[in-house]
N, C-alpha and C positions, 0 to 999 in steps of 0.2 A: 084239506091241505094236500097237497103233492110231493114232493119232493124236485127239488132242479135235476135239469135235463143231464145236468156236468156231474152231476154223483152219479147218476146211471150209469153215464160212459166209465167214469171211475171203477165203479165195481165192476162193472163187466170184464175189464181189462184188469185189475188190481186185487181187487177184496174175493169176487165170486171164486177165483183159483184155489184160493185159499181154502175157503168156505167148504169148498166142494172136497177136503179132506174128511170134514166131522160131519157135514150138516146131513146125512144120510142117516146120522145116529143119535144126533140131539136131540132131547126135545123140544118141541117149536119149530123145528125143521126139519126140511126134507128138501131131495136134489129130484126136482120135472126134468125128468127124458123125454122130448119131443123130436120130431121130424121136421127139418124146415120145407116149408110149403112150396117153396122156387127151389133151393138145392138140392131135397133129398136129404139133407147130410144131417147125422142125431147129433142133439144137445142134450147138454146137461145143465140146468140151471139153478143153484141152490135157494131156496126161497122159506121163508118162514109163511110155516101152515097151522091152521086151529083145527081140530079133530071134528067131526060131524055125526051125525048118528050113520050115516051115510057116506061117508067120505071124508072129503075134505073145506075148506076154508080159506080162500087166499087174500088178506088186502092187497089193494093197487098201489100199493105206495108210491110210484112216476105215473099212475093212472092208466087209464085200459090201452093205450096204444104203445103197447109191447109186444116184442117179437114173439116171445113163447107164446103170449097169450092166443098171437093169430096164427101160432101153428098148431097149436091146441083147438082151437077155434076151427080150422079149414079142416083138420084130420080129425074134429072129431071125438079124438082119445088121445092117449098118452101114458106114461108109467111115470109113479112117484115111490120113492124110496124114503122107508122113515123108517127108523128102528133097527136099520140092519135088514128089514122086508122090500119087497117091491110090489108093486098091485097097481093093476092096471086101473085109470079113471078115464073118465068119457062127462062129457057130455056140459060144458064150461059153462056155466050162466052167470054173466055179468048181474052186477045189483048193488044199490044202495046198501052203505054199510050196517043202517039201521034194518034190512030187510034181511040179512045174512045173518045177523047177531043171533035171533032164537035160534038159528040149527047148530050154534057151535057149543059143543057137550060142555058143560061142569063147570069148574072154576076157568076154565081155558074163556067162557063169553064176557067175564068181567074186564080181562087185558084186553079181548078183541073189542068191546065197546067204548074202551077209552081213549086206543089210541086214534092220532089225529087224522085218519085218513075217511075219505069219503064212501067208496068202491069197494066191492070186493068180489071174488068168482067163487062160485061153490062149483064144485067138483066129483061127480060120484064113482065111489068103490065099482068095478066092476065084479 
């Protein structure tokens, strides 16, 4: 499953501003600081993450062609914020969501294996 194209644009403009008050300190979330690829110019994008032994854990919920993702992608790395911490990760590998599930720690791989999405990027702690 995916999600429509019209709830992306929705949060981005709507929900994400929001988000990006707490989601640096929830758990399940964290805000990817990325550099866009053609501007230069940093974002901030709030997103719900699953912990890894290594990193991190992301579903594609609107599927892999998203902007953070291909600026995360061209550069490389990027910094994610969870906890009130920031820590730089590197190195995006897209993948079936069934391929991604073993890496995600503890009770956190039970919600990542239910929910309805296909995709997902693992992400490593620098």
């Amino acid at each position: 499953m995916q999600l429509p194209q019209w709830l992306a644009r929705f949060n981005r403009y709507v929900t994400n501003p929001i988000q990006k008050l707490w989601a640096g300190w929830a758990p399940s979330f964290g805000i990817l600081e990325h550099v866009g690829r053609k501007s230069g110019r940093t974002y901030r994008t709030p997103l719900t993450v699953f912990p890894t032994e290594d990193g991190v854990a992301i579903l594609l919920t609107y599927g892999p062609d998203r902007d953070w993702l291909k600026n995360v992608t061209a550069a490389g790395r990027a910094r994610m914020k969870r906890y009130g911490r920031t820590v730089e990760v590197r190195d995006p590998q897209v993948m079936p969501k069934a391929q991604a599930a073993p890496a995600v720690k503890g009770g956190w791989r039970r919600l990542f294996a239910v929910l309805p999405f296909e995709q997902a990027v693992l992400l490593t702690r620098v």
